[in-house]
C-alpha positions, -999 to +999 in steps of 0.1 A: +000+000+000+027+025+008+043+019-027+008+028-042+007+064-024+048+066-035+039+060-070+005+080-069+026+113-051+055+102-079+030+109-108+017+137-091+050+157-089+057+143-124+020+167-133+031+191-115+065+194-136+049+183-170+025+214-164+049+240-155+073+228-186+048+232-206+035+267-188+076+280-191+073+273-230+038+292-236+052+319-217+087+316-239+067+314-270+047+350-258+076+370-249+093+364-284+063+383-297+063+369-332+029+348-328+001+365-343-026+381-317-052+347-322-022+322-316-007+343-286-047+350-275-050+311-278-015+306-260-026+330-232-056+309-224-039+279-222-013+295-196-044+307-175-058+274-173-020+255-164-012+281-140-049+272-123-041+237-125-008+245-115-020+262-084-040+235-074-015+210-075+005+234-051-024+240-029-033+195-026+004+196-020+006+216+008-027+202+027-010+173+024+019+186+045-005+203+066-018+165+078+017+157+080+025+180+101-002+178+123+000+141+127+037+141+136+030+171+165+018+142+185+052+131+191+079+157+204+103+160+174+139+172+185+169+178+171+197+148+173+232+165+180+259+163+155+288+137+163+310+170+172+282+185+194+278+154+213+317+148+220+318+189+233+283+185+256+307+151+271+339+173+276+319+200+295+306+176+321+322+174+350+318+144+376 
């Protein structure tokens, strides 16, 4: 089951890129300026609608994190000293 929600959260990211590829090459193709106005109209709309979807990939993304992070609050998260940090905090005590 977890290597379903991998692979779902894989292709989801792999969306995510495939739209904002193909957003970044609209966006190239309007800034040259040689498209005639019903071509760049037509390449307008299409951005609008993959920077929505775009968007709402983004915002599934982070409510996702948002249960992530809630669920892990139920256990105290701290940080583990580094190797150097540890070996200083051992020098320092005195018996």
């Amino acid at each position: 089951m977890a290597r379903k929600a991998t692979q779902k959260a894989d292709e989801n990211a792999l969306d995510f890129e495939s739209t904002l590829a193909q957003l970044e090459t609209l966006v190239s193709r309007l800034e040259n300026g040689d498209l005639p106005l019903e071509q760049a109209l037509k390449d307008f709309e299409d951005g609008i609608k993959l920077a929505q979807q775009g968007q709402e990939r983004l915002q599934q993304a982070e409510q996702r994190i948002q249960i992530l992070l809630s669920k892990s609050d139920k256990a105290a998260l701290s940080d583990y000293p580094a190797k150097n940090e540890k070996q200083n905090d051992e020098e320092n005590f005195s018996f």
